[in-house]
C-alpha positions as CSV (number, residue, x, y, z in Angstrom):
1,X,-3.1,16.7,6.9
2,X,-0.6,13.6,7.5
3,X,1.4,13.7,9.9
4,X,4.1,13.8,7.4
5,X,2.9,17.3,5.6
6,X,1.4,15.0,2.4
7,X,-2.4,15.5,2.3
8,X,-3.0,14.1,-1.2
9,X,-1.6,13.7,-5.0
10,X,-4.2,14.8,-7.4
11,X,-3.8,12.7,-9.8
12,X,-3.9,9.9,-7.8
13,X,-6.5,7.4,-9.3
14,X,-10.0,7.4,-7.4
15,X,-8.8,3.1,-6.7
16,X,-5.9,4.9,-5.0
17,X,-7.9,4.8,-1.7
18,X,-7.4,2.5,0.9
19,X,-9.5,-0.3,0.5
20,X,-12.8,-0.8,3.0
21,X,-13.3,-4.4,1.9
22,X,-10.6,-6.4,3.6
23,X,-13.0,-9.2,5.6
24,X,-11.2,-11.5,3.0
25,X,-7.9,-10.5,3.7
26,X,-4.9,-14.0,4.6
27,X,-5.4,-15.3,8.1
28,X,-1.7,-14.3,8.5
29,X,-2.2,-10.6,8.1
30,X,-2.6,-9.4,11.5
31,X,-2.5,-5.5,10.8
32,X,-5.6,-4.7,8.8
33,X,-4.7,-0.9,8.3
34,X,-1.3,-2.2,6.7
35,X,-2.6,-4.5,4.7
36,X,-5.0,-2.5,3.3
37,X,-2.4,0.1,2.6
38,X,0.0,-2.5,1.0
39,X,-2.9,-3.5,-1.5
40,X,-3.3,0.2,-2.5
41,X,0.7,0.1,-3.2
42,X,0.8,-2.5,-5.5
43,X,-2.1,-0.6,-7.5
44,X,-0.3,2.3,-7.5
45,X,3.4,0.5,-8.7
46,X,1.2,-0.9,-11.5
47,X,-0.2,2.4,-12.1
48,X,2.3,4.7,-10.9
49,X,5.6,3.2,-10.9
50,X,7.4,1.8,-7.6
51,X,8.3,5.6,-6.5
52,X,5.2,6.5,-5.9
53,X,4.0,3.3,-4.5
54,X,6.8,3.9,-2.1
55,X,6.4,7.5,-0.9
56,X,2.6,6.2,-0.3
57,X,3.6,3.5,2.1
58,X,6.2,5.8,3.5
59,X,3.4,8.5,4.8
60,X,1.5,5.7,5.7
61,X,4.0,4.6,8.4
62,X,4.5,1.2,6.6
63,X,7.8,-0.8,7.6
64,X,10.7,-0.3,5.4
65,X,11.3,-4.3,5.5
66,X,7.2,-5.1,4.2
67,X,7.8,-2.2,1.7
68,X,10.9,-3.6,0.3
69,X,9.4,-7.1,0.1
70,X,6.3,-6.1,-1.9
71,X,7.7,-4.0,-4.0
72,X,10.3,-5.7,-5.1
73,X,9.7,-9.3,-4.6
74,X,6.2,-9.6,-6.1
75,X,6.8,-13.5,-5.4
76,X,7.2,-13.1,-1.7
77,X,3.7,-11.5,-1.8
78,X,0.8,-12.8,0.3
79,X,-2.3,-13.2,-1.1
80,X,-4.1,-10.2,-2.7
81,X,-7.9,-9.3,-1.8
């Protein structure tokens, strides 16, 4: 269980998972974990809708600020995977 009571959603789709693969990841991304969990957002706001893409990077201890950004400045985005 998260630390936040949220274990999982159900219907969260299997590419909802944080991703392993992230050796390819922009030289300016320092946090691995957070990149990697930012990624999985912006799946999710395309799948999802921005909600749940935010309650997901909430429990995952993302910054508010790096939330925002992504999520609603798809322009101000680094580089995907």
């Amino acid at each position: 269980m998260h630390r936040h009571g949220i274990t999982a959603i159900p219907d969260f789709p299997a590419s909802a998972t944080p991703l392993t693969d992230i050796a390819h990841i922009d030289a300016q991304r320092h946090d691995l974990r957070t990149a990697a969990y930012v990624e999985t957002a912006i799946r999710l706001q395309q799948s999802h809708g921005t909600s749940c893409a935010l309650e997901y990077l909430q429990a995952n201890d993302v910054d508010p600020v790096t939330s925002g950004r992504v999520l609603s400045h798809p322009e101000k985005r680094r580089h995907s995977l």
